[in-house]
DSSP file (Angstrom, degrees, kcal/mol; ACC not computed):
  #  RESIDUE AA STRUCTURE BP1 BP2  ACC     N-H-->O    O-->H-N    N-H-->O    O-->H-N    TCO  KAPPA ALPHA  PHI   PSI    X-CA   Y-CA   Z-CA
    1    1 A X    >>        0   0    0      0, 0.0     3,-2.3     0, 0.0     4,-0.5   0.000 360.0 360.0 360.0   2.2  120.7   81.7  121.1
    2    2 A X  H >>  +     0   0    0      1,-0.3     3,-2.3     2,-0.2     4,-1.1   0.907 360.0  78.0 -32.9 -55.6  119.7   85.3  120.1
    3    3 A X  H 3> S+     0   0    0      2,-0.3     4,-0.5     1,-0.2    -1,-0.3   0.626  85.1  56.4  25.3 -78.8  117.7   83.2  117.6
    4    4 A X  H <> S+     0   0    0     -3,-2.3     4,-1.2     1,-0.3    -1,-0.2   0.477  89.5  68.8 -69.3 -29.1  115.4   82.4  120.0
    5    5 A X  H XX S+     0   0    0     -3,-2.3     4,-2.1    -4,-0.5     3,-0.7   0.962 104.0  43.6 -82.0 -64.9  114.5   85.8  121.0
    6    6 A X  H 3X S+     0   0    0     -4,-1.1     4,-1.5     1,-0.2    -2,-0.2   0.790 110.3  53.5 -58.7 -16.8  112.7   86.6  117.4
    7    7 A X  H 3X S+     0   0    0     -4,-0.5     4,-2.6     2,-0.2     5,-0.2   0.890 112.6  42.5 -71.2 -36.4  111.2   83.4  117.5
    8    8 A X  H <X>S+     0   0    0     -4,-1.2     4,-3.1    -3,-0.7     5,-1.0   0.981 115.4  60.6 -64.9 -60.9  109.7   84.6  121.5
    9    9 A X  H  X5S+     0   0    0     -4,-2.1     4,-2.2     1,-0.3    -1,-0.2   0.862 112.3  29.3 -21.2 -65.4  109.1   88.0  119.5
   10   10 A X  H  X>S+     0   0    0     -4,-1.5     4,-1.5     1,-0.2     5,-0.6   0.843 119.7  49.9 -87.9 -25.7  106.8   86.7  117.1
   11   11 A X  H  X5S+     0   0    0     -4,-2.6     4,-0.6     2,-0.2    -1,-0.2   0.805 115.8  45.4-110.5 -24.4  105.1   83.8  118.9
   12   12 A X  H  X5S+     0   0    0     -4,-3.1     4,-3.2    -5,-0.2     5,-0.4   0.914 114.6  44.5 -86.9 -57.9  104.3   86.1  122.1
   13   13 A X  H  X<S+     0   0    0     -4,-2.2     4,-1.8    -5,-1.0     5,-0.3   0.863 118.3  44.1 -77.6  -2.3  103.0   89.2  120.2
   14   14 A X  H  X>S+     0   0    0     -4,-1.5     4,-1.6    -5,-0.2     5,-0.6   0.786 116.9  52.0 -53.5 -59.4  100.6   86.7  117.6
   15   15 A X  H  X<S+     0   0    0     -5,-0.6     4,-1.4    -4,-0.6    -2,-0.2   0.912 114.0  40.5 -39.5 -51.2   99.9   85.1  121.1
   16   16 A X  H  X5S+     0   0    0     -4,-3.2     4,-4.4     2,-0.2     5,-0.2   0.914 120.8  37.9 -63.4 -52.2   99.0   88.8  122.5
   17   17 A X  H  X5S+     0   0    0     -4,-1.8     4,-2.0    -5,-0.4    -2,-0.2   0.965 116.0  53.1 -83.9 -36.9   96.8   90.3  119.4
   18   18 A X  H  <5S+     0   0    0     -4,-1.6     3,-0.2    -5,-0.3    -2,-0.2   0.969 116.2  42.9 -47.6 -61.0   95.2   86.9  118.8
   19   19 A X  H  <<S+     0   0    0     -4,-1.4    -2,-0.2    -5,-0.6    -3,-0.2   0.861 115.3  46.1 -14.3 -83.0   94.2   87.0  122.7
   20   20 A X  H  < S+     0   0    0     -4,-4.4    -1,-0.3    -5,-0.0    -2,-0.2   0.667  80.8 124.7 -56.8 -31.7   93.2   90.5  122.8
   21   21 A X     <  -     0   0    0     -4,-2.0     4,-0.0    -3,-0.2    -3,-0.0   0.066  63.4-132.4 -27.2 120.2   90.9   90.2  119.4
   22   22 A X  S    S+     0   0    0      2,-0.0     2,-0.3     0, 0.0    -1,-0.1   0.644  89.1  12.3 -50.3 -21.9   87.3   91.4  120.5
   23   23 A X  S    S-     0   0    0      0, 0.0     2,-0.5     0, 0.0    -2,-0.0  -0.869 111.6 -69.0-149.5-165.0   85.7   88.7  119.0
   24   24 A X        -     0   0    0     -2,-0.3     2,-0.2     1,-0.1    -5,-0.1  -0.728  60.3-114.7 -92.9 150.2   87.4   85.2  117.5
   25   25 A X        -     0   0    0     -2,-0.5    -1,-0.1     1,-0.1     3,-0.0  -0.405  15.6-125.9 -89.9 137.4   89.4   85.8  114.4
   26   26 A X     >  -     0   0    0     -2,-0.2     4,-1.9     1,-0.1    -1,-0.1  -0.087  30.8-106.3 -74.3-168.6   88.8   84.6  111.0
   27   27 A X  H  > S+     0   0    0      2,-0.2     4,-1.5     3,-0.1     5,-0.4   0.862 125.1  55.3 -83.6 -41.3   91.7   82.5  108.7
   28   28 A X  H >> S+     0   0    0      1,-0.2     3,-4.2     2,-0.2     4,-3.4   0.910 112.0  42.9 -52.5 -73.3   92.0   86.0  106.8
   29   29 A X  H 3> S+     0   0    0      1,-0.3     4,-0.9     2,-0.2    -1,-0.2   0.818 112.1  45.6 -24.9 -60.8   92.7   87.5  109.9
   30   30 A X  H 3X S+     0   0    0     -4,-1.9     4,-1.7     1,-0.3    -1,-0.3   0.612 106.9  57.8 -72.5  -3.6   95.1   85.3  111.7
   31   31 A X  H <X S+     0   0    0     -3,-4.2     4,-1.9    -4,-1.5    -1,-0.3   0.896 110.3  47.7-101.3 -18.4   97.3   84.7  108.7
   32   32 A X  H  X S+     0   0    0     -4,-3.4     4,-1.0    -5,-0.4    -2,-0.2   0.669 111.9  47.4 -74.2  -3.2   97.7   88.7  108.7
   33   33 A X  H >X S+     0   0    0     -4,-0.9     3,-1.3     2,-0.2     4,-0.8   0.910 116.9  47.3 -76.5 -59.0   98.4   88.9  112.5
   34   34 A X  H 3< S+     0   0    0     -4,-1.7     4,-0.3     1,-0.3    -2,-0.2   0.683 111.4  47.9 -56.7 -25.2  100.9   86.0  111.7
   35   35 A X  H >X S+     0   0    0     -4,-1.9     3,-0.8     2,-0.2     4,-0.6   0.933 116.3  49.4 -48.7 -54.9  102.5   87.8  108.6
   36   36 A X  H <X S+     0   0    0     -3,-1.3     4,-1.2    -4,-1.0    -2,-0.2   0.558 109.7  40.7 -84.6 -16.5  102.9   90.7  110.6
   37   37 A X  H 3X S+     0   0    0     -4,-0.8     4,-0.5     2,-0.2    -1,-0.3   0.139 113.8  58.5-115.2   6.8  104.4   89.7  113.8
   38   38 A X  H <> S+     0   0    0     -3,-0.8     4,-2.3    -5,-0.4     5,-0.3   0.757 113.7  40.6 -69.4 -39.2  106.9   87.1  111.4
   39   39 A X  H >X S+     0   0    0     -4,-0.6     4,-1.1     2,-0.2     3,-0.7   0.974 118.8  49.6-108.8 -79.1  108.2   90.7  109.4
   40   40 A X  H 3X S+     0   0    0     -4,-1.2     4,-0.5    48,-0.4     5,-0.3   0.558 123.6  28.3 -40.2 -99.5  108.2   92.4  113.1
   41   41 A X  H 3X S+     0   0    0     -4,-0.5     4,-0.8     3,-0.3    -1,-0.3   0.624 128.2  34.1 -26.1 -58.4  110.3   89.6  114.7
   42   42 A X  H << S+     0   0    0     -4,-2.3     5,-0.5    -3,-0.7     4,-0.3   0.994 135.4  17.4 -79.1 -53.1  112.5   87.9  112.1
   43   43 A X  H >X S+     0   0    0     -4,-1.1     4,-5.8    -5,-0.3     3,-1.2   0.965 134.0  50.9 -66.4 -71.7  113.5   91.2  109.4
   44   44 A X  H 3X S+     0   0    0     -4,-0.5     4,-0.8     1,-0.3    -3,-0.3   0.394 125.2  12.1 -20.9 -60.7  112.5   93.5  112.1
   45   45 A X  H 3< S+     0   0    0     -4,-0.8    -1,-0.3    -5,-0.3    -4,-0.1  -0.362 131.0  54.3-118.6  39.6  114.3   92.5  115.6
   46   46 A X  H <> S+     0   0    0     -3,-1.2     4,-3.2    -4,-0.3     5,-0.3   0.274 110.0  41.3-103.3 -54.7  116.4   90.4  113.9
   47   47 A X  H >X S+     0   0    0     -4,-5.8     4,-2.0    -5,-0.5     3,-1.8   0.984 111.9  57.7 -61.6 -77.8  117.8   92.9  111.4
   48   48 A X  H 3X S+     0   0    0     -4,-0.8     4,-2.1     1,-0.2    -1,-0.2   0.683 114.1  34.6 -24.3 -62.6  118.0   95.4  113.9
   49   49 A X  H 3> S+     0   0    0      1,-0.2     4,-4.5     2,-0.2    -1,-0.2   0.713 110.1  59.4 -46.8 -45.3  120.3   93.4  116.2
   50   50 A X  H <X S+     0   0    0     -4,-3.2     4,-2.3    -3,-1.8    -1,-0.2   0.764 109.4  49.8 -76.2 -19.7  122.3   91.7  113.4
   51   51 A X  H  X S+     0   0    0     -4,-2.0     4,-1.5    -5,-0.3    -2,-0.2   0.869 114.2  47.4 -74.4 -86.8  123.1   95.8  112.5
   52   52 A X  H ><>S+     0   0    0     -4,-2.1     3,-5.9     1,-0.2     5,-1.0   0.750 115.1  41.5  -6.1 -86.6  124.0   96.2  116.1
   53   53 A X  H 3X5S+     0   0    0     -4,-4.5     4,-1.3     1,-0.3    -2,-0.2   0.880 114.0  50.3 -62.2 -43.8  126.1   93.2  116.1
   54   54 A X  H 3<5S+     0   0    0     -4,-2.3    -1,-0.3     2,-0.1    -2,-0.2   0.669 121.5  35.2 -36.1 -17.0  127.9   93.7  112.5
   55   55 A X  T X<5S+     0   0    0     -3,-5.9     3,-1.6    -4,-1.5    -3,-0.1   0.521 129.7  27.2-106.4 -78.6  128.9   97.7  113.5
   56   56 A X  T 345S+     0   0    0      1,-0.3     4,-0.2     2,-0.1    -3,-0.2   0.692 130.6  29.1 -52.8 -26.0  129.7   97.3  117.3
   57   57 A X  T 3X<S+     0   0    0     -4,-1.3     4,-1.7    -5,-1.0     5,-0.5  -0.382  78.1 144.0-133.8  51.7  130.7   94.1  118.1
   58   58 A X  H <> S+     0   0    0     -3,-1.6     4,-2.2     2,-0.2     3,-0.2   0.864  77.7  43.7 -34.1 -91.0  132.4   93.3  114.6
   59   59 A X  H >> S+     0   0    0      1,-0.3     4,-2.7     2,-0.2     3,-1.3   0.722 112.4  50.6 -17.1 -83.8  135.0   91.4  116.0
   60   60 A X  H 3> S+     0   0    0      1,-0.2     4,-3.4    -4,-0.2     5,-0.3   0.853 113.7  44.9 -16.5 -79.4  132.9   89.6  118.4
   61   61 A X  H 3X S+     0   0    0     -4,-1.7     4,-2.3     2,-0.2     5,-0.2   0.795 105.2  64.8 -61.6 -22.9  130.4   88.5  115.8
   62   62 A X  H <X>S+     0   0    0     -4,-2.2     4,-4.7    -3,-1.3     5,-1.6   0.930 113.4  35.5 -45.4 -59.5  133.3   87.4  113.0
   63   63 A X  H  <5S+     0   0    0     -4,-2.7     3,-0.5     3,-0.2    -2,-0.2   0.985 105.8  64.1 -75.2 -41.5  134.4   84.9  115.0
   64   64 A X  H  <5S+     0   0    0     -4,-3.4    66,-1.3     1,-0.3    67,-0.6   0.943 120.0  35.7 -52.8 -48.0  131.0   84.0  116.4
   65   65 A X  H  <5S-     0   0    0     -4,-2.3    -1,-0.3    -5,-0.3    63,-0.3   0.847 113.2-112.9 -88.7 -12.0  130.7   83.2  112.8
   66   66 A X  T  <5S+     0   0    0     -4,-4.7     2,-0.3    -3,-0.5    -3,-0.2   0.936  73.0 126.9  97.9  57.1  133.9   81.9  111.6
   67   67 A X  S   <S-     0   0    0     -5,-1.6    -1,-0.2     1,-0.0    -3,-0.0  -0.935  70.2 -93.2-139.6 148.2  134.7   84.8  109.3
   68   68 A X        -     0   0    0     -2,-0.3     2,-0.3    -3,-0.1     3,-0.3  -0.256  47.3-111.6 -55.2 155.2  138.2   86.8  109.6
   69   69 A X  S    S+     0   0    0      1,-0.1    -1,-0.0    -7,-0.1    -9,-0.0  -0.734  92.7  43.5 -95.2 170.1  137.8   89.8  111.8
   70   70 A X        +     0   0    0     -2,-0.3    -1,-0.1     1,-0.3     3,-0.1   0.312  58.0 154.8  78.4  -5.1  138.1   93.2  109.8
   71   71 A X     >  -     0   0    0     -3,-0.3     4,-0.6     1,-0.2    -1,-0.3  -0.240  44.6-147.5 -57.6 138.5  136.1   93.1  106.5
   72   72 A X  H >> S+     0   0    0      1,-0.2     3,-1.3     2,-0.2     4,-0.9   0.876 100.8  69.4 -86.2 -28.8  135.2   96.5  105.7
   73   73 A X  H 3> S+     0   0    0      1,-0.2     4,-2.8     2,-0.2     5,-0.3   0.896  87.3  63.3 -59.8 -21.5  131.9   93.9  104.0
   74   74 A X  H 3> S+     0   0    0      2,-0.2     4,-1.5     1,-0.2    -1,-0.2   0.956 100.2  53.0 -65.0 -40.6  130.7   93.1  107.7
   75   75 A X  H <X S+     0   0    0     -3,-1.3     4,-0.7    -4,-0.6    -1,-0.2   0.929 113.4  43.1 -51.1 -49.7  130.0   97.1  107.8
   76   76 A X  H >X S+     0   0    0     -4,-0.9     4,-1.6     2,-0.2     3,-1.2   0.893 111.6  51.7 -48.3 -63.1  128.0   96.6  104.6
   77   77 A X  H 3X S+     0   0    0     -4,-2.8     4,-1.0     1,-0.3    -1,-0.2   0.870 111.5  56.6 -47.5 -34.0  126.1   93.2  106.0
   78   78 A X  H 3X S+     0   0    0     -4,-1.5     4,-0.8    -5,-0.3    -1,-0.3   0.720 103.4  44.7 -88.0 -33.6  125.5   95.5  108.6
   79   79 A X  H XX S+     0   0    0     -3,-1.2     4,-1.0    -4,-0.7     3,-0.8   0.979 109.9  55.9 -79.9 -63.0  123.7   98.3  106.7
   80   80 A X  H 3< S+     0   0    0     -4,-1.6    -2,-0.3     1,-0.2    -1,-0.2   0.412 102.6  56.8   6.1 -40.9  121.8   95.9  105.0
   81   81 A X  H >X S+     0   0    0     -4,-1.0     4,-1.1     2,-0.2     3,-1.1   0.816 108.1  50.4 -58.9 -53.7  120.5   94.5  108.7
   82   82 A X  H <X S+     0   0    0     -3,-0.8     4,-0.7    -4,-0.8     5,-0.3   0.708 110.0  45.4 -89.5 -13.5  119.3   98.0  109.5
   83   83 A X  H 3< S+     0   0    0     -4,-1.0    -1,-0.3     1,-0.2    -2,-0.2   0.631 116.8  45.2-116.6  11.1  117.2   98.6  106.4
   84   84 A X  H <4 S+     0   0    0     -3,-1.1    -2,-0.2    -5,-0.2   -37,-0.2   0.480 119.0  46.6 -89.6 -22.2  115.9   95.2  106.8
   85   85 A X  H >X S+     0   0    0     -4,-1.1     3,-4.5     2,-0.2     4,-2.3   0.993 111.7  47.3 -60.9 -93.2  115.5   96.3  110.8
   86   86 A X  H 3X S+     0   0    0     -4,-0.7     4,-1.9     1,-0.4     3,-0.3   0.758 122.4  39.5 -57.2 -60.1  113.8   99.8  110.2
   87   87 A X  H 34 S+     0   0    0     -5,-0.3    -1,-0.4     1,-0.3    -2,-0.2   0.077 104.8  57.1 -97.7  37.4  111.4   98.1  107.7
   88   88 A X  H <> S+     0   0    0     -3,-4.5     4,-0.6   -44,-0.3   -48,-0.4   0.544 113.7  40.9-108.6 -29.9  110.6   95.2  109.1
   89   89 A X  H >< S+     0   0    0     -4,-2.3     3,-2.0    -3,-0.3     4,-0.4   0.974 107.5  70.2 -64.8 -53.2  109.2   97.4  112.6
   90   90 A X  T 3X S+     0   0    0     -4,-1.9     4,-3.4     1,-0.3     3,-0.3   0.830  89.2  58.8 -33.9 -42.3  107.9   99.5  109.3
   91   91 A X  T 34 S+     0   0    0      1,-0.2    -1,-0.3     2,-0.2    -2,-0.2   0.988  82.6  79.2 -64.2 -34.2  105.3   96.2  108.7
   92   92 A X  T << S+     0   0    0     -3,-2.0    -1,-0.2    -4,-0.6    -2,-0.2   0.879 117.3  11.0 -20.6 -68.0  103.7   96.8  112.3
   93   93 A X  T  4 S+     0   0    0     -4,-0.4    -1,-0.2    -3,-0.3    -2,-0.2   0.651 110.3 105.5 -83.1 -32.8  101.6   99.9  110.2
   94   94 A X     <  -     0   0    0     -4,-3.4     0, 0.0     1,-0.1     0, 0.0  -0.333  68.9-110.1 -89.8 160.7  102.3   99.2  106.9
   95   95 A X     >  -     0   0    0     -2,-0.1     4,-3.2     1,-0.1     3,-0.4   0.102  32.3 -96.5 -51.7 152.6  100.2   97.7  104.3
   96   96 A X  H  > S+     0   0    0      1,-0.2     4,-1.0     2,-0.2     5,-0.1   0.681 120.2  47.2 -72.9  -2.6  100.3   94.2  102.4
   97   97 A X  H  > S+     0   0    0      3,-0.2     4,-0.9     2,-0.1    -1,-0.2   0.763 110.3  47.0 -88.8 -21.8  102.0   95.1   99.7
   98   98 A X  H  > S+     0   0    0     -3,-0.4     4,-3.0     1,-0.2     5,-0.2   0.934 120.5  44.7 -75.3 -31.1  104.7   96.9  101.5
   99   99 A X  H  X S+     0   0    0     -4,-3.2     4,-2.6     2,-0.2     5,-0.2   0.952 114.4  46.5 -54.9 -39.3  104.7   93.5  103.8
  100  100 A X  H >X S+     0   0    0     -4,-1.0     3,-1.2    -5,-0.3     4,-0.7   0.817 116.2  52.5 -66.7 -96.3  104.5   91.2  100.4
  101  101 A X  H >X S+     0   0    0     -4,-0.9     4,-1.4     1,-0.3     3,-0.6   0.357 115.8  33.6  -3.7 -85.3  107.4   93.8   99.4
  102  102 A X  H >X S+     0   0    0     -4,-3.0     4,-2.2     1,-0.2     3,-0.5   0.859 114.1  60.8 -60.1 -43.7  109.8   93.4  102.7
  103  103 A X  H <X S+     0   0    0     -4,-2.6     4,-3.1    -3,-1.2    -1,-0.2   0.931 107.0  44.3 -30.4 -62.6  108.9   89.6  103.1
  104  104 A X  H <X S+     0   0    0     -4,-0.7     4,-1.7    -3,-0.6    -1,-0.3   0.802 116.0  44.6 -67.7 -30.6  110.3   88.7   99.7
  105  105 A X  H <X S+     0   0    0     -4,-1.4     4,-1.4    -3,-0.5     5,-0.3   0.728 112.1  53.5 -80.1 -17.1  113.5   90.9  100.0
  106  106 A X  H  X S+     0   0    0     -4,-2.2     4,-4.4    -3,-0.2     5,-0.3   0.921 113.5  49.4 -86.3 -53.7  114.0   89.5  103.8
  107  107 A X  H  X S+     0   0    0     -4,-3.1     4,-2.5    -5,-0.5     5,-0.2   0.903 105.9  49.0 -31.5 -81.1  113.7   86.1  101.9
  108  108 A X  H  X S+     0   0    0     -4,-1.7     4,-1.8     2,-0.2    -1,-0.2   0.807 115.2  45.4 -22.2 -55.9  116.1   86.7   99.2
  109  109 A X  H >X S+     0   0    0     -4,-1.4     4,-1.3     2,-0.2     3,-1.1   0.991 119.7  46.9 -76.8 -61.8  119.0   88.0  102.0
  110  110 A X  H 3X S+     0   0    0     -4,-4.4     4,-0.7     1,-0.3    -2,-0.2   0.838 107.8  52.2 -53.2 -46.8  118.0   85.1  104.0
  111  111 A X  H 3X S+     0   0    0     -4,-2.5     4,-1.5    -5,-0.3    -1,-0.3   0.798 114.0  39.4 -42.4 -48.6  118.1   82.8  101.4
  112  112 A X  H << S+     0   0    0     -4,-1.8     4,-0.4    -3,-1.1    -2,-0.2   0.484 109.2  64.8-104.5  -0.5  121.7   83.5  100.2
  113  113 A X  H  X S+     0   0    0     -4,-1.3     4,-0.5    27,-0.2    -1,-0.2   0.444 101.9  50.1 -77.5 -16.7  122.8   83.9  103.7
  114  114 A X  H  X S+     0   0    0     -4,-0.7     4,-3.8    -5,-0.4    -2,-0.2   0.855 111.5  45.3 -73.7 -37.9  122.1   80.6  104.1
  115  115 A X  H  X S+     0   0    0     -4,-1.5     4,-0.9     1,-0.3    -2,-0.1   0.516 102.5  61.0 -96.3  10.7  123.8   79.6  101.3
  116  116 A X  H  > S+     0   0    0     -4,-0.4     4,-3.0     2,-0.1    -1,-0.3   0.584 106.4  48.3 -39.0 -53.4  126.3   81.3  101.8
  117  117 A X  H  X S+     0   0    0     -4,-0.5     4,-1.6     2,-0.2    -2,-0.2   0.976 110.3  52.8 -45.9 -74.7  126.6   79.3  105.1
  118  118 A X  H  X S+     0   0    0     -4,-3.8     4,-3.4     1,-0.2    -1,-0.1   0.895 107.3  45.9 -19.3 -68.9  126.2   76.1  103.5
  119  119 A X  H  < S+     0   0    0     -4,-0.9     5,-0.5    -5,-0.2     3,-0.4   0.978 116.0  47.7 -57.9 -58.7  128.9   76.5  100.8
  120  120 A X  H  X S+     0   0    0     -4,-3.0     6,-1.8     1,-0.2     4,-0.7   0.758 114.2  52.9 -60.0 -10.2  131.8   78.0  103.9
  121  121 A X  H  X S+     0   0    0     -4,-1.6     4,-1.7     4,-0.2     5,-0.2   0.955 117.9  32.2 -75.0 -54.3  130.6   74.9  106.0
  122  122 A X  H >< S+     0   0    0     -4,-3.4     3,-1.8    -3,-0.4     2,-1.0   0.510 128.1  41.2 -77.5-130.6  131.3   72.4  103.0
  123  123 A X  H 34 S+     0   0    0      1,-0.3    -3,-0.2     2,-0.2    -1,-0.2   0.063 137.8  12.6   6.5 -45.0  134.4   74.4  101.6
  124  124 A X  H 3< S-     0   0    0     -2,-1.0    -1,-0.3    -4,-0.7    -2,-0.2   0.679  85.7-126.4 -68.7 -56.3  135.6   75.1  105.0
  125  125 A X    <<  +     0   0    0     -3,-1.8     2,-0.8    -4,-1.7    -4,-0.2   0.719  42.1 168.2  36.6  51.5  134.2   73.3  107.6
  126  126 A X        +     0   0    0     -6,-1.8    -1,-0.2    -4,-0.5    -2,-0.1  -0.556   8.1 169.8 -75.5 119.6  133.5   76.2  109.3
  127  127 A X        +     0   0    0     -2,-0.8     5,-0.2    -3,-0.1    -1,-0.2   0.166  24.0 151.5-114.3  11.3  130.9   74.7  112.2
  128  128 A X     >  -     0   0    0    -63,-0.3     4,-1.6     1,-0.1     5,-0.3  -0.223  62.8-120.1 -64.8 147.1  131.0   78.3  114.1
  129  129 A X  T  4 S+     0   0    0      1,-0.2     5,-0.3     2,-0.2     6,-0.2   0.296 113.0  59.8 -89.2  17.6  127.8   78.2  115.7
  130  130 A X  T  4 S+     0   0    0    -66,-1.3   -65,-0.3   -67,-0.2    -1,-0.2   0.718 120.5  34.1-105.6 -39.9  126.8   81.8  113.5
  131  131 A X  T  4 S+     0   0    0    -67,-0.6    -2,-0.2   -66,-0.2   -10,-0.1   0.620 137.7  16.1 -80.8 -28.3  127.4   79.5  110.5
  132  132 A X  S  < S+     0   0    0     -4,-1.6    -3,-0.2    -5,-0.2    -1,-0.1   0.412 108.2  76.1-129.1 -36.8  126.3   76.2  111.6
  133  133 A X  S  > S-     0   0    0     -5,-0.3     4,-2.5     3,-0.1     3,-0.2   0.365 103.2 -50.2-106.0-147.0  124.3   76.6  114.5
  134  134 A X  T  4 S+     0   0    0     -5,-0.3     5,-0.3     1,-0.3    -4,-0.1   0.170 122.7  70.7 -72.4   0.2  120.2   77.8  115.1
  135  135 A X  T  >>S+     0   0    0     -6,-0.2     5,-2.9     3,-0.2     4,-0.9   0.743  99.4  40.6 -91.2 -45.2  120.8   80.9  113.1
  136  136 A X  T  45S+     0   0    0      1,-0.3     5,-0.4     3,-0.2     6,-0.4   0.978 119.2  44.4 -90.9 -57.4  121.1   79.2  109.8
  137  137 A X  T  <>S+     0   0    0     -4,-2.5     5,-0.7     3,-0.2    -1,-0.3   0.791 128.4  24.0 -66.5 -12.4  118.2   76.7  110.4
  138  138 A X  I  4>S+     0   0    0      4,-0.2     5,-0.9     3,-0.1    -3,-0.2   0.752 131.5  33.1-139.5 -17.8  115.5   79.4  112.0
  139  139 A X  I  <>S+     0   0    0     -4,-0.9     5,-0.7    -5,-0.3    -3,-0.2   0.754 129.3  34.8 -68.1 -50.2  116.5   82.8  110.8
  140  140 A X  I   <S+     0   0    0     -5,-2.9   -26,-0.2     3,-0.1   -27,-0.2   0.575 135.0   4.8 -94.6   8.0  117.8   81.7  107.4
  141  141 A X  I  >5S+     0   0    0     -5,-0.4     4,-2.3    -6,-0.2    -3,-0.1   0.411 126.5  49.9-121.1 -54.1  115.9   79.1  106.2
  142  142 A X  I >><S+     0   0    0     -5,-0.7     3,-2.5    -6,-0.4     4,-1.3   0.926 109.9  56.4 -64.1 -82.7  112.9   78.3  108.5
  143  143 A X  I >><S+     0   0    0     -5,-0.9     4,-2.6     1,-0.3     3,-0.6   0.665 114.7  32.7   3.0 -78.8  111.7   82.4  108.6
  144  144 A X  H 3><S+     0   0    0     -5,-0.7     4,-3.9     1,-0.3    -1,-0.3   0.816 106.6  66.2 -74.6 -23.1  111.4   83.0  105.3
  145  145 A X  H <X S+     0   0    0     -3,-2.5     4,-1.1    -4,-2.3    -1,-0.3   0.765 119.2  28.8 -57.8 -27.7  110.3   79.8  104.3
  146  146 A X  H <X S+     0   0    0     -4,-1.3     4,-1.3    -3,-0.6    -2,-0.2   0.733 110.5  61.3 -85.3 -31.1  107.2   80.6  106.4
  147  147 A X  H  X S+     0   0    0     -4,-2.6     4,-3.3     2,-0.2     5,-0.3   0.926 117.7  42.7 -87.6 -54.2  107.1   84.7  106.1
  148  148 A X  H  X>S+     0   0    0     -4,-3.9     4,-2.0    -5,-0.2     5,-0.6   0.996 112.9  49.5 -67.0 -54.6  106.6   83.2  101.8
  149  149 A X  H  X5S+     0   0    0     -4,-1.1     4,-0.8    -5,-0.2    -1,-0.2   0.924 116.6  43.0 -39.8 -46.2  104.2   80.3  102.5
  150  150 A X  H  X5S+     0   0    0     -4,-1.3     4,-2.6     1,-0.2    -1,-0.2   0.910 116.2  43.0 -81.1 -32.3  102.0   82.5  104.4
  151  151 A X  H  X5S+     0   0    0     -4,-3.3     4,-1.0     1,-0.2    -1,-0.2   0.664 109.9  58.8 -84.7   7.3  102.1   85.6  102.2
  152  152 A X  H  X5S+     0   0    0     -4,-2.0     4,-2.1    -5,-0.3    -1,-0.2   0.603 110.7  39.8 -95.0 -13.6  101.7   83.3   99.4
  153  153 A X  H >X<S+     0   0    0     -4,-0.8     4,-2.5    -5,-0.6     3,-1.3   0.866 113.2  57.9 -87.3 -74.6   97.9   81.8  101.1
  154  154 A X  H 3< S+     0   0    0     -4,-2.6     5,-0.3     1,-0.2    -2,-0.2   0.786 110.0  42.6 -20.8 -63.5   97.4   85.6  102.0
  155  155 A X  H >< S+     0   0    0     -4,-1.0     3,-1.3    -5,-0.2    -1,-0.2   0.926 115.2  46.4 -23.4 -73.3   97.8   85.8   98.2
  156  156 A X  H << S+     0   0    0     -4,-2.1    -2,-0.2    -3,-1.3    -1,-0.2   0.859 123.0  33.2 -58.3 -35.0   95.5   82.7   97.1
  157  157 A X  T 3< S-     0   0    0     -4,-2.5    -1,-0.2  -129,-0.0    -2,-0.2   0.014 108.2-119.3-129.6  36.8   92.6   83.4   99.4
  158  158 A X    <         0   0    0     -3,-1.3    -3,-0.2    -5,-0.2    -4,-0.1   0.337 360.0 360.0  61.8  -6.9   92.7   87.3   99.3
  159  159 A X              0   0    0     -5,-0.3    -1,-0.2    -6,-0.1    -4,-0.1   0.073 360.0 360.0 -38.4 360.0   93.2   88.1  102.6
């Protein structure tokens, strides 16, 4: 249910800076708090964590997904995590193109980790609840589907 915790991430600091705003925020505004605290939460203290859990707690987190333990690739997934991590924190400060940037690669890895998922669920029946569960519907699907929709309005109306 780690999950849950980027979702708390993003919907509590939007919640915070919307809150705190000196005066009430325009649609430009809010969709760039909401971009920013999506790339914080999801790449950001999601990647970070999933690097955590890929180096240190391999094992653990193999089975938690229903993978052999020992693939020297979980080290790899893992590096991948942390340079989605490092620049997802990175959006906090950074610009909208570096955001449009990390959004769309966060996407991409999300995207094909999900379908990744898919296919070892149907191929498998791997139901492990890292494969199966609240990971795969709200980090790898729901997330990015939203982190693109929104930088794609950002996009349309110039924000």
């Amino acid at each position: 249910m780690i999950a849950l915790l980027y979702l708390a991430v993003f919907i509590g600091g939007a919640w915070l800076e919307l809150g705190l705003a000196a005066s009430p925020v325009s649609f430009d505004a809010g969709i760039n708090i909401l971009v920013r605290w999506l790339l914080l939460a999801f790449p950001g203290v999601g990647g970070l964590l999933a690097a955590y859990a890929h180096t240190a707690r391999a094992e653990k987190t193999a089975a938690y997904i229903g993978w052999q333990p020992g693939s020297p690739f979980q080290f790899e997934v893992g590096m991948a995590n942390l340079a989605l991590g490092v620049a997802g924190v990175m959006c906090l400060w950074m610009g909208h193109g570096f955001q449009a940037a990390i959004g769309v690669v966060f996407s991409i890895f999300a995207f094909g980790a999900a379908r990744g998922h898919l296919d070892q669920r149907k191929k498998s029946g791997d139901k492990a609840p890292g494969n199966s569960g609240i990971f795969l519907w709200l980090n790898d699907i729901a997330a990015p589907a939203t982190i693109l929709v929104l930088l794609a309005i950002r996009g349309i109306f110039g924000s």
